[in-house]
KETOR-885755 format. One record per residue (C-alpha): x, z, y. Coordinates in nm, 4 decimals. Each point is the difference from the previous one (the first is absolute). Layout:
% KETOR-885755
<node <X,Z,Y>>
...
***
This chain:
% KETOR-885755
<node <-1.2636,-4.2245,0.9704>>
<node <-0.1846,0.2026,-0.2425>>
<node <-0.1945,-0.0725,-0.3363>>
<node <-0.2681,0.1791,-0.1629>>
<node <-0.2339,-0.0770,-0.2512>>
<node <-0.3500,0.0392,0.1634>>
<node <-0.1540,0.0113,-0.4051>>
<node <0.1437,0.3924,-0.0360>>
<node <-0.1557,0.0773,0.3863>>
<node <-0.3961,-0.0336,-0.0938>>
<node <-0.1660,0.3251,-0.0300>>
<node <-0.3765,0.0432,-0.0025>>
<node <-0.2513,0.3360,0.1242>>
<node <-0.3603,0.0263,-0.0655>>
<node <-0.0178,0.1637,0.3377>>
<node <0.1288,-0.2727,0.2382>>
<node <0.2078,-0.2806,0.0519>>
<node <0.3658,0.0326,-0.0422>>
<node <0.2435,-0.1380,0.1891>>
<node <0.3584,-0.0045,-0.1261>>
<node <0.3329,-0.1488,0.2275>>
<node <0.2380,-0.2524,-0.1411>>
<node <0.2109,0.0235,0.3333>>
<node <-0.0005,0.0456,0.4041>>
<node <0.2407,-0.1255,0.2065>>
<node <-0.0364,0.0107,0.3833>>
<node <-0.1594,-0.3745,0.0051>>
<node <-0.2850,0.0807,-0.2897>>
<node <-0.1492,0.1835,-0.2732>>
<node <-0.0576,-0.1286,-0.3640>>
<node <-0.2460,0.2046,-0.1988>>
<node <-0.2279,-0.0663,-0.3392>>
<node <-0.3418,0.1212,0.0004>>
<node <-0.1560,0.0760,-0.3117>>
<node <-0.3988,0.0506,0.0242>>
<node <-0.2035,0.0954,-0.2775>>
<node <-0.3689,-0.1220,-0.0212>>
<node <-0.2129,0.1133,0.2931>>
<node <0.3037,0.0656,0.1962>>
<node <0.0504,-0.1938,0.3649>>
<node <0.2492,0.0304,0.2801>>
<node <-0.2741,0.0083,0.3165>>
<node <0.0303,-0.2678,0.1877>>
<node <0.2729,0.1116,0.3161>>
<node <0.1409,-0.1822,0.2447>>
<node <0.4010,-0.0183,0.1098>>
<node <0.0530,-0.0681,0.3931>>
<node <0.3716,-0.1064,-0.0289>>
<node <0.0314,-0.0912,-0.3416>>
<node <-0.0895,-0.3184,-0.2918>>
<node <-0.0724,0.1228,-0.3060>>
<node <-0.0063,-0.1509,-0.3738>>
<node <-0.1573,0.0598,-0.3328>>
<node <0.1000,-0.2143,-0.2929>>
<node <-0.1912,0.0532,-0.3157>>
<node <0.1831,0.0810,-0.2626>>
<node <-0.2182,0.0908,-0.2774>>
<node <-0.3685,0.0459,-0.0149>>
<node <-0.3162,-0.1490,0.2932>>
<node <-0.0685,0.1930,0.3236>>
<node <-0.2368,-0.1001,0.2554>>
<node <0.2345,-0.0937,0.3283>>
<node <-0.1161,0.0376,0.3581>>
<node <0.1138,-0.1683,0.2677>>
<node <-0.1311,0.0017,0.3186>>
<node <-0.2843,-0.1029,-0.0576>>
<node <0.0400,-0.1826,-0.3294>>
<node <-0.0711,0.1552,-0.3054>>
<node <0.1673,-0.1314,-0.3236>>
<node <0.0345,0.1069,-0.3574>>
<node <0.3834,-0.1038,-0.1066>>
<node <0.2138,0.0477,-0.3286>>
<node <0.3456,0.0023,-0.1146>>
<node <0.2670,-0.2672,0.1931>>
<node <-0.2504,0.0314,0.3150>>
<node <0.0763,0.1237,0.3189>>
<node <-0.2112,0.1244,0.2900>>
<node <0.1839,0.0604,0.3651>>
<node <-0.0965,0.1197,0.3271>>
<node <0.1061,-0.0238,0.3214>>
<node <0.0482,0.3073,0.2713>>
<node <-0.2980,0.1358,0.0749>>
<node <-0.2283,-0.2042,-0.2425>>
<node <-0.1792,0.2288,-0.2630>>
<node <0.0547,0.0365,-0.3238>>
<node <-0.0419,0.1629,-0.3066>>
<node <-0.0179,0.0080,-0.4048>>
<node <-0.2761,0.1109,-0.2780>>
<node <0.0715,-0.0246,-0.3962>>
<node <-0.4142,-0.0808,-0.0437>>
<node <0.0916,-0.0851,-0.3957>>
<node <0.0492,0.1857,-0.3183>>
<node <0.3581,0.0078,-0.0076>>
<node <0.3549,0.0432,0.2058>>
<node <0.0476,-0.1494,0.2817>>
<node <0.3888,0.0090,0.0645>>
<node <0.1249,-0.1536,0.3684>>
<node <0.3562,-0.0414,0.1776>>
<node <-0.0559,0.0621,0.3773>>
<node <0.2464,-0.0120,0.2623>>
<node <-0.0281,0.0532,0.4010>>
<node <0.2127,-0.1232,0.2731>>
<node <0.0664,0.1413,0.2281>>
<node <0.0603,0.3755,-0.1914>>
<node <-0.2598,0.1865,0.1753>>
<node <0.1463,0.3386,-0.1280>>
<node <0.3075,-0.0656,0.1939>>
***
């Protein structure tokens, strides 16, 4: 087991998005986004894999298939293989998110 404080992870860019692990094992990934206003993670699609976002600080505007929601901090937004998905921080401020994928594509 392993412990890390996910407070001293977030680190924020003009440019893009970042993206910044908190662990991989074999089975998953565990990452916290941190998007800036005007930033967005396009919405993708994962053939083999369910992701999650779980909004930590901040609103983003969620998609989901094809659901669109605008969610803050304790929500969460999932989807299964296959389904798209994606994030944009449409408001003034951070928009901080622990995601995590199953199976760990980059294995």
């Amino acid at each position: 087991m392993g412990i890390i404080d996910s407070t001293r992870q977030r680190r924020f860019s003009p440019e893009k998005m970042q993206k910044l692990n908190l662990f991989e094992t074999g089975q998953m990934f565990c990452d916290v986004y941190c998007l800036g206003p005007g930033q967005a993670q396009h919405v993708h699609t994962h053939a083999g894999a369910t992701k999650f976002y779980y909004v930590i600080e901040g609103e983003g505007r969620f998609t989901v298939g094809d659901r669109i929601e605008v969610l803050g901090p304790g929500a969460v937004a999932w989807s299964e293989p296959g389904e798209p998905h994606g994030v944009a921080n449409e408001s003034s401020g951070a928009l901080v998110l622990l995601v995590a994928m199953a199976p760990n594509p980059n294995r």
